[in-house]
N, CA, C and O atoms as CSV, one atom per row, in Angstrom:
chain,resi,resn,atom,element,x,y,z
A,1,UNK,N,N,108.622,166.743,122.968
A,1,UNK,CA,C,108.263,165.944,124.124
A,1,UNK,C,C,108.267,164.455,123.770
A,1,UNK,O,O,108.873,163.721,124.550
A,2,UNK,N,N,107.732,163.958,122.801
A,2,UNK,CA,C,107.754,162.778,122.365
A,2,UNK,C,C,108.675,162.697,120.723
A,2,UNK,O,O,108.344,163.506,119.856
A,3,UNK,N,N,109.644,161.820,120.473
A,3,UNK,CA,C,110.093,161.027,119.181
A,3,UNK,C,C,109.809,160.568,119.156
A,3,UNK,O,O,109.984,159.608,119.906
A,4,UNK,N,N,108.804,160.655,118.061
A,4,UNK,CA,C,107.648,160.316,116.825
A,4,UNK,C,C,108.831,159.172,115.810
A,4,UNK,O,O,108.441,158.027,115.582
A,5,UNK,N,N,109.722,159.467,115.472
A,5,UNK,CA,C,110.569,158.794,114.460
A,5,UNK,C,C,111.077,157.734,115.261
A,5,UNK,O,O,111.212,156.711,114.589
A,6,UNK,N,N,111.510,157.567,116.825
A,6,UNK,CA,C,111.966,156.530,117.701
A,6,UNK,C,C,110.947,155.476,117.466
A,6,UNK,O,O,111.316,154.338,117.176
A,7,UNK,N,N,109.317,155.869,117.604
A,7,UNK,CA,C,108.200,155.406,117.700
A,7,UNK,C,C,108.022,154.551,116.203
A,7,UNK,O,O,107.579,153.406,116.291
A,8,UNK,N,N,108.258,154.927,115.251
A,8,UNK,CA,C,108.136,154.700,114.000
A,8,UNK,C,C,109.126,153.929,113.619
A,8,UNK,O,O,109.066,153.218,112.616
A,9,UNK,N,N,110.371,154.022,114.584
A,9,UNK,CA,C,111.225,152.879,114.120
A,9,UNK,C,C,111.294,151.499,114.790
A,9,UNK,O,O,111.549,150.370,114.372
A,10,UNK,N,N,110.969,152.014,115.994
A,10,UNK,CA,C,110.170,150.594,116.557
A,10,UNK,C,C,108.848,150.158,115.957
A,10,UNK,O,O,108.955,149.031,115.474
A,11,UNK,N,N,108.031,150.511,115.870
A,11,UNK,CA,C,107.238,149.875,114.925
A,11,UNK,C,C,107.547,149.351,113.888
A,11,UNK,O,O,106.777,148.439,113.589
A,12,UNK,N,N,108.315,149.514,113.219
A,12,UNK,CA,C,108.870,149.006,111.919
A,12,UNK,C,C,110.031,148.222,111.822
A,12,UNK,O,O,110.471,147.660,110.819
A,13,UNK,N,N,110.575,148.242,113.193
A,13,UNK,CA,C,111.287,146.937,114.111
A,13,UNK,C,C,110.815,145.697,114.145
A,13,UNK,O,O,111.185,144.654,113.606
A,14,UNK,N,N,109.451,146.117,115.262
A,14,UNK,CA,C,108.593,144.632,115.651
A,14,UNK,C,C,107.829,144.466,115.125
A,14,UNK,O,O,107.481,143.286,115.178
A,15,UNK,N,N,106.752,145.576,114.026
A,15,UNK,CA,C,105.784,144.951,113.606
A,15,UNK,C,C,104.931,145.436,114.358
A,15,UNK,O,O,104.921,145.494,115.587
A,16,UNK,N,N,103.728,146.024,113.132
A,16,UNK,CA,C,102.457,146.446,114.023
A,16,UNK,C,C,102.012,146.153,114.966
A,16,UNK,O,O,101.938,147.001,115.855
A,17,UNK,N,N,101.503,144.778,115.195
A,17,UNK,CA,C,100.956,143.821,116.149
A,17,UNK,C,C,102.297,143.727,117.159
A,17,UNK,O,O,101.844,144.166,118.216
A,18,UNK,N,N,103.306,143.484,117.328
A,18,UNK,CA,C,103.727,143.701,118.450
A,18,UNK,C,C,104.108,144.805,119.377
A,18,UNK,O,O,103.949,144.788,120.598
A,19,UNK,N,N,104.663,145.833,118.618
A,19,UNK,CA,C,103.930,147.427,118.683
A,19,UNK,C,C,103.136,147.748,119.750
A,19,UNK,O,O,103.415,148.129,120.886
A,20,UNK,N,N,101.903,147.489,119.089
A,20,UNK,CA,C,100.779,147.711,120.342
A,20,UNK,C,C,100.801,146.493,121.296
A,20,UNK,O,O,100.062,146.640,122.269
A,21,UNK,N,N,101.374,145.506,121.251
A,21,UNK,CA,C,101.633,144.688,122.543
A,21,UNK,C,C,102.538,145.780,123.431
A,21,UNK,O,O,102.151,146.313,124.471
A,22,UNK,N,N,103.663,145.964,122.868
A,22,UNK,CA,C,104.370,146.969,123.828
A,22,UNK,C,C,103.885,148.078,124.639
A,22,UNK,O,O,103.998,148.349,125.834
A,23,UNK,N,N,103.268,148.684,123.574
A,23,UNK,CA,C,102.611,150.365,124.098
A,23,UNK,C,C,101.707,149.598,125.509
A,23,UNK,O,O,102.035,149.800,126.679
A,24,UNK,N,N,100.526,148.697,125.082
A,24,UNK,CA,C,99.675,148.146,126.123
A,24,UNK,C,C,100.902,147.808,127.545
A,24,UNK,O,O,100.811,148.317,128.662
A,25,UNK,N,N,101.847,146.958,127.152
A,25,UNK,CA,C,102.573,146.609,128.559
A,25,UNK,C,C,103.146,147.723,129.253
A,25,UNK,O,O,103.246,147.811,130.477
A,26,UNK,N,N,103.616,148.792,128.186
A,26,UNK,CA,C,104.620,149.972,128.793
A,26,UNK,C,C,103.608,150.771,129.567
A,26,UNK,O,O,103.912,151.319,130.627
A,27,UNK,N,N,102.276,150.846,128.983
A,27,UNK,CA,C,101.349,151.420,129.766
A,27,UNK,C,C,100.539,151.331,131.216
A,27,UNK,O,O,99.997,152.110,132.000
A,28,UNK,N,N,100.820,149.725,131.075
A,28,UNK,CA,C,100.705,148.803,132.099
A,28,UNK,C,C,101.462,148.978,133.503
A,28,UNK,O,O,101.040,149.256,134.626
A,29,UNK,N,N,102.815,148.693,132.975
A,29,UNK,CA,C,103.824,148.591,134.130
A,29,UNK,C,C,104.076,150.432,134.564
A,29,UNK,O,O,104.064,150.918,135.695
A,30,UNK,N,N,104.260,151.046,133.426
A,30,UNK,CA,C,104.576,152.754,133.794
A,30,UNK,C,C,103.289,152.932,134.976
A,30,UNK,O,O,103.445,153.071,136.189
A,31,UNK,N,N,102.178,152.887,134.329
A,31,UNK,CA,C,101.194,153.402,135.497
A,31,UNK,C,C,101.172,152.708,136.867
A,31,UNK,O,O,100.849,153.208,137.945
A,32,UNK,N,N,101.678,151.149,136.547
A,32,UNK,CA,C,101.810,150.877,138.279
A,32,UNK,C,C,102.896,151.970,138.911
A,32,UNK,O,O,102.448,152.532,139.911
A,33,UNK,N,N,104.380,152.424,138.481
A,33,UNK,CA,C,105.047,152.623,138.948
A,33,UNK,C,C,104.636,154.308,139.708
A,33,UNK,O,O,104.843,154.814,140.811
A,34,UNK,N,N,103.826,154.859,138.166
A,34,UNK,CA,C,103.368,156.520,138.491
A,34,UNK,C,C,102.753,156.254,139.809
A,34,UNK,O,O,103.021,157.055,140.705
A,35,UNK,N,N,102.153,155.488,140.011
A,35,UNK,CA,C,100.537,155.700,140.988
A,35,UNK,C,C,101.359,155.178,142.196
A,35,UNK,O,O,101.231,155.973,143.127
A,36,UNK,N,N,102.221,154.047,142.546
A,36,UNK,CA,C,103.876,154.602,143.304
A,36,UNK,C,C,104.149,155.727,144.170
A,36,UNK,O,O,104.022,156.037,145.354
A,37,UNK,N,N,104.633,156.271,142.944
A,37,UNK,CA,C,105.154,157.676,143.327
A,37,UNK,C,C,104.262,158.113,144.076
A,37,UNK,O,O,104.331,158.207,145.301
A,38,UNK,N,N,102.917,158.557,143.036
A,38,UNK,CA,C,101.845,158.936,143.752
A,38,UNK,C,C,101.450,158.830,145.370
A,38,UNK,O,O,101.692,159.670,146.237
A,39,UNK,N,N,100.963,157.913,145.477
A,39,UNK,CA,C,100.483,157.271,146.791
A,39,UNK,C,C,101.778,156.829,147.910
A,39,UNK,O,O,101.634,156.957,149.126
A,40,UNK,N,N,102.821,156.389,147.389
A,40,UNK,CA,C,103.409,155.750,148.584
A,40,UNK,C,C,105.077,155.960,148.378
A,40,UNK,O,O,105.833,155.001,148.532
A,41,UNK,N,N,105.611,157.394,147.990
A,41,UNK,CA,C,106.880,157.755,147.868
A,41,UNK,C,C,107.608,157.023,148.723
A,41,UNK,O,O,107.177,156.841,149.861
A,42,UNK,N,N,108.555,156.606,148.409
A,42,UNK,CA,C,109.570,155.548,148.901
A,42,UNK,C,C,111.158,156.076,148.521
A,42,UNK,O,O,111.682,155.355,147.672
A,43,UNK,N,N,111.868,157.014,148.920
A,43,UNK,CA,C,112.889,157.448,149.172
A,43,UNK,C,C,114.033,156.331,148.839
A,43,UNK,O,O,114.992,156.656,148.140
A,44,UNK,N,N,113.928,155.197,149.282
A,44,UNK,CA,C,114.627,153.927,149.525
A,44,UNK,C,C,114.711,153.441,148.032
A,44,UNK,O,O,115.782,153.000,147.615
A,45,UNK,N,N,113.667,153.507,147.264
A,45,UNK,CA,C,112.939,152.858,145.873
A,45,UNK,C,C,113.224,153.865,145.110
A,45,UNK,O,O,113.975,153.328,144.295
A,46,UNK,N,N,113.150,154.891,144.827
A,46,UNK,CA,C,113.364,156.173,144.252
A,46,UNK,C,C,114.346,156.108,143.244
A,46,UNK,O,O,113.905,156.262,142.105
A,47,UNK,N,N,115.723,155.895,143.370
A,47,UNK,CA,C,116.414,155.732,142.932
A,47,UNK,C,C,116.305,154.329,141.141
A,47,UNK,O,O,116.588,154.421,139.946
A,48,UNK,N,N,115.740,153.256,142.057
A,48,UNK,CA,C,115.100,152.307,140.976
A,48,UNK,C,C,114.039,152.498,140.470
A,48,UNK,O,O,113.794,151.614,139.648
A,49,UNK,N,N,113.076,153.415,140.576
A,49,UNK,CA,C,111.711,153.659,140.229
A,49,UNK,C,C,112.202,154.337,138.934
A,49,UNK,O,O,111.963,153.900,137.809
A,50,UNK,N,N,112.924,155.465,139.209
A,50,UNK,CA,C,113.073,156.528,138.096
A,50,UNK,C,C,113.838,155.567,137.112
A,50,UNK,O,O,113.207,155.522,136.057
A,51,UNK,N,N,114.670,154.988,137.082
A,51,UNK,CA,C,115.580,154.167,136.152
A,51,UNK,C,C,114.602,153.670,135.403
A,51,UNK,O,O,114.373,153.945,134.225
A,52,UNK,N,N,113.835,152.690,136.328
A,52,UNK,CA,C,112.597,151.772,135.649
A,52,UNK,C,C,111.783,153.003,134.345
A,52,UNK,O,O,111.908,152.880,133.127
A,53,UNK,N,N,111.187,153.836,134.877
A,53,UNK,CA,C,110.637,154.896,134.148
A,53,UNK,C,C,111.151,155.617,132.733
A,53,UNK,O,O,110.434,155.906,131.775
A,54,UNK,N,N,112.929,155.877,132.895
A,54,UNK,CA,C,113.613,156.263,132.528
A,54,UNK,C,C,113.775,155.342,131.253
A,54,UNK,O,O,113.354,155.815,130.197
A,55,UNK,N,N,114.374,154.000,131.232
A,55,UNK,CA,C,114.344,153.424,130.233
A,55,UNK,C,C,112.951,152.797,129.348
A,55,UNK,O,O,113.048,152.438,128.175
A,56,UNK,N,N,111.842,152.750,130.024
A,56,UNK,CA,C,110.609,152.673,129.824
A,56,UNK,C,C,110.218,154.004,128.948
A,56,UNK,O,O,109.743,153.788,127.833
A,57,UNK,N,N,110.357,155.144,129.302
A,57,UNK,CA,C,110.210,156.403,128.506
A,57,UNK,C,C,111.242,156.387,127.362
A,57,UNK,O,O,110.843,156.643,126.226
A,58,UNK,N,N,112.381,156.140,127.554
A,58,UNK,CA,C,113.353,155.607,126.009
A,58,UNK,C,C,112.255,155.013,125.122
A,58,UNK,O,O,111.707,155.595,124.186
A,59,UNK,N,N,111.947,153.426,125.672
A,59,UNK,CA,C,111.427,152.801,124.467
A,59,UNK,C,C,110.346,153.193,123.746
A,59,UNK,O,O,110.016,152.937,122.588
A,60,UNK,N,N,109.804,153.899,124.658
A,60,UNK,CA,C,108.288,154.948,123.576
A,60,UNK,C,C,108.295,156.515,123.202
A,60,UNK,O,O,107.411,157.290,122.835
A,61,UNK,N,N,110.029,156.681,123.516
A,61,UNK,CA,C,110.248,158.059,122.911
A,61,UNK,C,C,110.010,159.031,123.865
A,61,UNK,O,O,110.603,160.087,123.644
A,62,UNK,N,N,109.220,158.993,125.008
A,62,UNK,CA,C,108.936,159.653,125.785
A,62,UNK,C,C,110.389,160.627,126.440
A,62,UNK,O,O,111.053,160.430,127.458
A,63,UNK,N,N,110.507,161.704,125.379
A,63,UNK,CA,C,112.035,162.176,126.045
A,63,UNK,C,C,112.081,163.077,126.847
A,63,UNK,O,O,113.212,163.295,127.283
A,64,UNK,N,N,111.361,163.643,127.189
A,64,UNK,CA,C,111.017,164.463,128.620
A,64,UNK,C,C,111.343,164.003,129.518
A,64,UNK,O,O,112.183,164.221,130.392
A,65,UNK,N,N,110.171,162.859,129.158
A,65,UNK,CA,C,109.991,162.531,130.690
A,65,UNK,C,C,111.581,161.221,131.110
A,65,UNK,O,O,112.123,161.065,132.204
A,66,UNK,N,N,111.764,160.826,130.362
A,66,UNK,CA,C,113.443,160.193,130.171
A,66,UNK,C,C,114.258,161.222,130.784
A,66,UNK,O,O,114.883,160.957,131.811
A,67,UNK,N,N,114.314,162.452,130.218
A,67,UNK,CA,C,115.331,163.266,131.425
A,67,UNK,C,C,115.314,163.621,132.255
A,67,UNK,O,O,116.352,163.804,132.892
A,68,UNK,N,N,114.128,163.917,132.711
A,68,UNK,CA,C,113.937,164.219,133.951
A,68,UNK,C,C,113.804,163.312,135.224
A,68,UNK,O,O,113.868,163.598,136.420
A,69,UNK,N,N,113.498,161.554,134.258
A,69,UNK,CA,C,114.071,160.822,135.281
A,69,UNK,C,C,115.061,160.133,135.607
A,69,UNK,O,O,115.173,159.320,136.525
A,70,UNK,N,N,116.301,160.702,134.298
A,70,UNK,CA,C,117.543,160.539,134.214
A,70,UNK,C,C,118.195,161.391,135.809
A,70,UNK,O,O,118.837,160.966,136.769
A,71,UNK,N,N,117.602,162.823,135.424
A,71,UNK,CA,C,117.817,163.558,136.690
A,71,UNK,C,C,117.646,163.296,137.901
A,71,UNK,O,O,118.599,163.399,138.674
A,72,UNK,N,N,116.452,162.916,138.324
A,72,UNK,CA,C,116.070,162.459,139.474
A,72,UNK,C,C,116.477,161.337,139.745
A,72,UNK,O,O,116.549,161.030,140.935
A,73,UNK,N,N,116.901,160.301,138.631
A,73,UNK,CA,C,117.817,159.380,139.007
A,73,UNK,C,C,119.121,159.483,139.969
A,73,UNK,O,O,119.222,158.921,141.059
A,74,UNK,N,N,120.190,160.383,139.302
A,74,UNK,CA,C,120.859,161.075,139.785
A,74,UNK,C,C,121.148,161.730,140.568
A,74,UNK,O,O,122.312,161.889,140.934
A,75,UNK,N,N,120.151,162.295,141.044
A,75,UNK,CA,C,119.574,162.800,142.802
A,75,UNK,C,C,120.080,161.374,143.294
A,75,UNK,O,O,121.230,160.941,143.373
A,76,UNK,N,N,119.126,160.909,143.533
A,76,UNK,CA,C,118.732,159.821,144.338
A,76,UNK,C,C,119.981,159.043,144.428
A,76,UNK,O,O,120.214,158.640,145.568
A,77,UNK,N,N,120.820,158.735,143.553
A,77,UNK,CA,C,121.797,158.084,143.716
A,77,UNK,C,C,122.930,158.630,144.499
A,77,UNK,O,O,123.753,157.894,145.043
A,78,UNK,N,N,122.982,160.335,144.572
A,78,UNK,CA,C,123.771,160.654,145.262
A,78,UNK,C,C,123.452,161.010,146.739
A,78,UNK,O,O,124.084,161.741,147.502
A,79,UNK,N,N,122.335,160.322,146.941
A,79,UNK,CA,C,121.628,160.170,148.433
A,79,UNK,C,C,120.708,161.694,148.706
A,79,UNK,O,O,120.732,162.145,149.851
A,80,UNK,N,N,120.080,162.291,147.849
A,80,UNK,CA,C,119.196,163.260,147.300
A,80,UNK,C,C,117.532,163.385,147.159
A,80,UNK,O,O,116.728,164.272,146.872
A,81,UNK,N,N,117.485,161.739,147.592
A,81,UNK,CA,C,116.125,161.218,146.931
A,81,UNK,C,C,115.256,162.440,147.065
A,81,UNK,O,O,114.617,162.857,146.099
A,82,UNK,N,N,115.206,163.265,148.738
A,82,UNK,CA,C,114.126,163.958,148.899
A,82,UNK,C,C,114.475,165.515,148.296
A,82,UNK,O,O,113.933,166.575,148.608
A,83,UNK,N,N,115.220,165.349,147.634
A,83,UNK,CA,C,114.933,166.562,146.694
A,83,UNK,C,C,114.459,166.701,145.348
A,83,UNK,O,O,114.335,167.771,144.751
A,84,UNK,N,N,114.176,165.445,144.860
A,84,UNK,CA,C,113.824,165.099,143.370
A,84,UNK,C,C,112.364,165.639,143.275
A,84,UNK,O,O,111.455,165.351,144.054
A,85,UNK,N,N,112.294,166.360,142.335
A,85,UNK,CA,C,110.773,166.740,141.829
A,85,UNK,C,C,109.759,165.726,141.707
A,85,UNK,O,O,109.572,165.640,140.493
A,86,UNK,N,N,109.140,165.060,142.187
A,86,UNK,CA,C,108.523,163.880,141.360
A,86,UNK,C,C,107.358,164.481,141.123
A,86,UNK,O,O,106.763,163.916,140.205
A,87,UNK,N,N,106.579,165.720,141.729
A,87,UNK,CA,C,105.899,165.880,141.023
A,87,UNK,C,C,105.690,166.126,139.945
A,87,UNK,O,O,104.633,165.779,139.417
A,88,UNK,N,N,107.025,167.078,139.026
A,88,UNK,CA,C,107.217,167.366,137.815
A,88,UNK,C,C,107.410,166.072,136.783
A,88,UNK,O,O,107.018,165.995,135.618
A,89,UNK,N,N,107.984,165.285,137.404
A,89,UNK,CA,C,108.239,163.694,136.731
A,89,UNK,C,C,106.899,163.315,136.481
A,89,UNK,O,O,106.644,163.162,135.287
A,90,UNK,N,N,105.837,163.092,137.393
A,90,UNK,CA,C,104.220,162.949,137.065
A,90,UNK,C,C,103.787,163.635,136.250
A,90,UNK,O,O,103.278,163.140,135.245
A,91,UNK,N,N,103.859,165.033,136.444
A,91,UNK,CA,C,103.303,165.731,135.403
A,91,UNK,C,C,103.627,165.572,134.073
A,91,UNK,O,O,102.848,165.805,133.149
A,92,UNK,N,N,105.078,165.070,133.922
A,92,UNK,CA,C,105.349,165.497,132.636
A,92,UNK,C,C,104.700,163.405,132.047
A,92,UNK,O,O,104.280,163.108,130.929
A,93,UNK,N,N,104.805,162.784,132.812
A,93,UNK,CA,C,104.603,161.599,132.350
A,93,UNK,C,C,103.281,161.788,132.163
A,93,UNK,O,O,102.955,161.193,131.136
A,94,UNK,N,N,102.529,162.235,132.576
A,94,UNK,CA,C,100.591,162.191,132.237
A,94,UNK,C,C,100.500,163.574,131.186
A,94,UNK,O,O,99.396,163.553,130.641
A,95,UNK,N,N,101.085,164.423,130.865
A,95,UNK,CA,C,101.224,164.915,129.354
A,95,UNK,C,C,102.088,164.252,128.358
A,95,UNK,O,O,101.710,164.439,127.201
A,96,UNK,N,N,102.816,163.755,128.452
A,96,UNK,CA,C,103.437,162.734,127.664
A,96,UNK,C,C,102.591,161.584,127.060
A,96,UNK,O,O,102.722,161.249,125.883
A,97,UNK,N,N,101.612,160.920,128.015
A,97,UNK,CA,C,101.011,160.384,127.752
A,97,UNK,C,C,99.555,160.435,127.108
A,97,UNK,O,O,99.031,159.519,126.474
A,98,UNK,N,N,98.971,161.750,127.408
A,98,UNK,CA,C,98.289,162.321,126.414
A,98,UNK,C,C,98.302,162.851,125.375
A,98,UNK,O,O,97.309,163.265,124.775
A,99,UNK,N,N,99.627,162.919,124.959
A,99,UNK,CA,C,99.952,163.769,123.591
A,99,UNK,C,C,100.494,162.527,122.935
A,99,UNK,O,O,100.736,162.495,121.728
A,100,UNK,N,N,100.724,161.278,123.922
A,100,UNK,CA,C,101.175,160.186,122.602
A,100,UNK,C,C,99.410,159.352,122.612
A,100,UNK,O,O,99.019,158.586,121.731
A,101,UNK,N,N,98.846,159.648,123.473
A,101,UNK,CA,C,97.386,158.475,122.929
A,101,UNK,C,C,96.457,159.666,122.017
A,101,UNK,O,O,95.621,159.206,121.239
A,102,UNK,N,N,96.628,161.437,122.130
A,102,UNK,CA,C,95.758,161.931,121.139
A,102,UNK,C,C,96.629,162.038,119.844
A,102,UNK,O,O,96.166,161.579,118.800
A,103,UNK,N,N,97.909,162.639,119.857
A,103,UNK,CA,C,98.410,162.249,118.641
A,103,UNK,C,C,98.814,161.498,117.458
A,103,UNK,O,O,99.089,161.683,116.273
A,104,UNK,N,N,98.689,160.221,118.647
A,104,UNK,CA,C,99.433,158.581,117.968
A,104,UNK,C,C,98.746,158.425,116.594
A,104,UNK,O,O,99.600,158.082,115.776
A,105,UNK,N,N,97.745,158.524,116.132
A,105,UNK,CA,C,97.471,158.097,115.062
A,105,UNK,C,C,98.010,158.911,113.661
A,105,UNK,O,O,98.420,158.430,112.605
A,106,UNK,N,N,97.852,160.290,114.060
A,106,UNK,CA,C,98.351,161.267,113.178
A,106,UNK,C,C,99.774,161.135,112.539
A,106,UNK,O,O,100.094,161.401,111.381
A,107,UNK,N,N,100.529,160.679,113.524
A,107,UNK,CA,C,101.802,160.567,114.251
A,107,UNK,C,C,102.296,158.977,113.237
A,107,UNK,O,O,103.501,158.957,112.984
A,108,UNK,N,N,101.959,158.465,113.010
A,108,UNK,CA,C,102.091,156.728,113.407
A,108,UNK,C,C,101.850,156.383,112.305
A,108,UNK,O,O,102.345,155.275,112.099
A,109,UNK,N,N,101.236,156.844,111.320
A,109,UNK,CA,C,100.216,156.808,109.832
A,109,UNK,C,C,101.655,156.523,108.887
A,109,UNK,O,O,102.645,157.252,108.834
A,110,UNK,N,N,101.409,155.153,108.133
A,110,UNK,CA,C,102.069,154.733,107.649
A,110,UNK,C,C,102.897,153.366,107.292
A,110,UNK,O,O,103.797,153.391,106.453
């Protein structure tokens, strides 16, 4: 679900300290977009939401949830929007995200 070694090579890219600048912003901007979905599905937006998500889940390894909004990307682009799972896209982004804030340290050590 998550690359741990993607994670580790960005860190060792930017540097501890900027690192967790990232994780904090990716966490930042991802949850505006989840809570989005959530509350105010936008069919119209859909298409750019998942992209946004999509490469956002790249940079923290998040590869689940990267394909599945590769997929739903792909919907949407072929004028599909309202068939895209987004609930599964949520779900998998709020386990994704718990298995990288309980694991991260275990994970990250080094």
């Amino acid at each position: 679900m998550i690359d741990w070694t993607r994670l580790r090579d960005l860190r060792d890219e930017v540097g501890a300290e900027e690192f967790e600048d990232i994780v904090i912003l990716f966490m930042d901007e991802v949850d505006g977009t989840i809570e989005k979905l959530k509350s105010d599905f936008d069919s119209e937006t859909l298409e750019d939401d998942l992209h946004f998500l999509k490469g956002s889940a790249l940079t923290l390894g998040f590869r689940e949830l990267s394909d599945l909004c590769q997929n739903g990307e792909t919907e949407a682009s072929q004028g599909r929007a309202k068939t895209v799972d987004v609930a599964t896209i949520l779900k998998a982004y709020q386990t994704s995200k718990h298995i990288f804030l309980s694991d991260r340290a275990a994970h990250m050590a080094g």
